[in-house]
C-alpha positions in Angstrom: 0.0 0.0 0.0 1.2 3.5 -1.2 1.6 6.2 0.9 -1.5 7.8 -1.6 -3.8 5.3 -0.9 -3.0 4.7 3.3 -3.3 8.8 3.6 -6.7 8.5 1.7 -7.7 5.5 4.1 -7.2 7.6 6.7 -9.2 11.0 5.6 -12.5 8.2 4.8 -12.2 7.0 8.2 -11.5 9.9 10.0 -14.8 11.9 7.8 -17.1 8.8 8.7 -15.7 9.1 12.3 -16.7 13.1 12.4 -20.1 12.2 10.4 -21.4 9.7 12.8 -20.1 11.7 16.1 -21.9 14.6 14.9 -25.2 11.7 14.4 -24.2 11.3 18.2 -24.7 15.2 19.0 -27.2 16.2 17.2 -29.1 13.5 18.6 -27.9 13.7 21.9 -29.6 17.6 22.0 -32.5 16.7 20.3 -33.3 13.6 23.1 -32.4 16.0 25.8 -35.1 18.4 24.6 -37.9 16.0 23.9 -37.1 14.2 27.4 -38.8 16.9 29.5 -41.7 16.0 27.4 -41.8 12.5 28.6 -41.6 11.2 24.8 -39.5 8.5 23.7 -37.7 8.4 20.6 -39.6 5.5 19.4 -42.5 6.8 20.5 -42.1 10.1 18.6 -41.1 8.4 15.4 -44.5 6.2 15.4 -46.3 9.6 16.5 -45.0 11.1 13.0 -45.7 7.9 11.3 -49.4 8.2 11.9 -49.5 11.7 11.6 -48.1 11.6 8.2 -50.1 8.5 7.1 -54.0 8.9 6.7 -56.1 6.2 8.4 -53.4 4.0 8.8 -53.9 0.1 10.6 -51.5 -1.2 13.3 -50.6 -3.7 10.4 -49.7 -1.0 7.6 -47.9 0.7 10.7 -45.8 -2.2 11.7 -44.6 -2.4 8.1 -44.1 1.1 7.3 -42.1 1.2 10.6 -39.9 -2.0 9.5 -41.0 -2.9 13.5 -43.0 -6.2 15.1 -46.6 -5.8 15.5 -46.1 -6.9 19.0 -44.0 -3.6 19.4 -46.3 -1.5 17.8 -48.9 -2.5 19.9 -46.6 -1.7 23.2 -45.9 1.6 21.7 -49.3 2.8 20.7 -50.7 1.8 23.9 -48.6 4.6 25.2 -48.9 7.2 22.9 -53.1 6.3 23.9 -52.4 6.5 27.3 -50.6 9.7 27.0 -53.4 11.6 25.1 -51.7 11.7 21.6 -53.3 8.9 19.4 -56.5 7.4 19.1 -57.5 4.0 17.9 -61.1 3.5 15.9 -62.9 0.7 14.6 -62.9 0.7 11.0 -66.2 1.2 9.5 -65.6 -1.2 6.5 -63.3 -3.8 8.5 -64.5 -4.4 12.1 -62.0 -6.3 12.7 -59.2 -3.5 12.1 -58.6 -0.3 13.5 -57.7 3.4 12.4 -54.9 5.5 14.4 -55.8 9.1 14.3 -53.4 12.0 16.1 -55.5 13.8 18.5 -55.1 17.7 19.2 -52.5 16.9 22.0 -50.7 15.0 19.5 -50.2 16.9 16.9 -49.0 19.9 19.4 -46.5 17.4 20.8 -45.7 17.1 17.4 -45.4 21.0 16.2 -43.3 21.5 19.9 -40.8 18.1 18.8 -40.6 20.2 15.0 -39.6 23.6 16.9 -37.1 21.4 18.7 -35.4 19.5 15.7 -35.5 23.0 14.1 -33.4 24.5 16.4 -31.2 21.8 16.2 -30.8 21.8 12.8 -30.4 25.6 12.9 -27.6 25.4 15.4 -25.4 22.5 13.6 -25.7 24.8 10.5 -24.7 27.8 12.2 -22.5 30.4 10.2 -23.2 27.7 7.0 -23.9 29.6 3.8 -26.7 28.4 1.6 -23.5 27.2 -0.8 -21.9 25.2 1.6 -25.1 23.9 3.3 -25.9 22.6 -0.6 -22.9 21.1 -0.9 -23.0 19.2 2.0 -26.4 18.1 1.2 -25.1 17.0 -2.0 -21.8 15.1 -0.4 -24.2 13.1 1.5 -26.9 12.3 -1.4 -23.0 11.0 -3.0 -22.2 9.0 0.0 -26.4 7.5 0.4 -26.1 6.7 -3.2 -22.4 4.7 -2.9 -23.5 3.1 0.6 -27.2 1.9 -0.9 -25.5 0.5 -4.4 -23.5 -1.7 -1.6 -26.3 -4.2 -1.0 -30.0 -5.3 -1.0 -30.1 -4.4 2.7 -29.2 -1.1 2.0 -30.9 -0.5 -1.2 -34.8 0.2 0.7 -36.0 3.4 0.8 -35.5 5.7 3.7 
């Protein structure tokens, strides 16, 4: 191995090491925002799921989510609990039911969005719109070359 090839060895690891700390960070001040609002990050992730999705059955939601129905299940009975979902009957399949966000969900939702925001505003402070496209674009590149990598990788995110 060529000096060339050892020194660019070392600059992949050392970006990928950088990336994935600032993953760390960034998620590390989101989480200790949302925590004083008693959500989990699983739980906040199915709450968006629904909210995005219309009419949506624990089934469609357990494979949207890539999760166990069993989980699901665990899961929503919280978010019900909490005030932020509600399950219904479905009107054409009894046996089924509909997840709706309720008002105190989608606040929760709007408050976690202001929170995320000002996370993302504060890792992209002093970025210009330049740079902050060109990162974007660097890590569409490196999406792109990790997806082509396998069929694991290859499902849409």
């Amino acid at each position: 191995m060529n000096n060339l090839d050892k020194d660019y060895k070392d600059r992949c690891r050392r970006g990928m090491h950088i990336f994935m700390k600032c993953n760390r960070l960034h998620r590390a001040l989101v989480e200790s925002s949302v925590k004083e609002l008693e959500l989990h990050r699983s739980q906040h992730s199915m709450l968006l799921a629904i909210n995005f999705a219309d009419n949506i059955s624990q089934k469609e939601l357990s494979k949207k989510m890539e999760i166990s129905p069993a989980a699901v299940t665990v899961t929503l009975k919280r978010l019900e609990a909490q005030g932020y979902i509600q399950r219904q009957q479905r009107e054409d399949d009894t046996r089924m039911n509909s997840i709706y966000v309720t008002d105190k969900g989608r606040d929760i939702i709007e408050r976690t969005g202001e929170i995320f925001d000002a996370a993302d505003q504060r890792a992209f402070k002093d970025f210009s719109v330049k740079e902050l496209d060109q990162f974007i674009g660097y890590l569409q590149r490196i999406s792109y070359n990790l997806k082509s990598v396998g069929s694991y990788l290859n499902r849409e995110e």
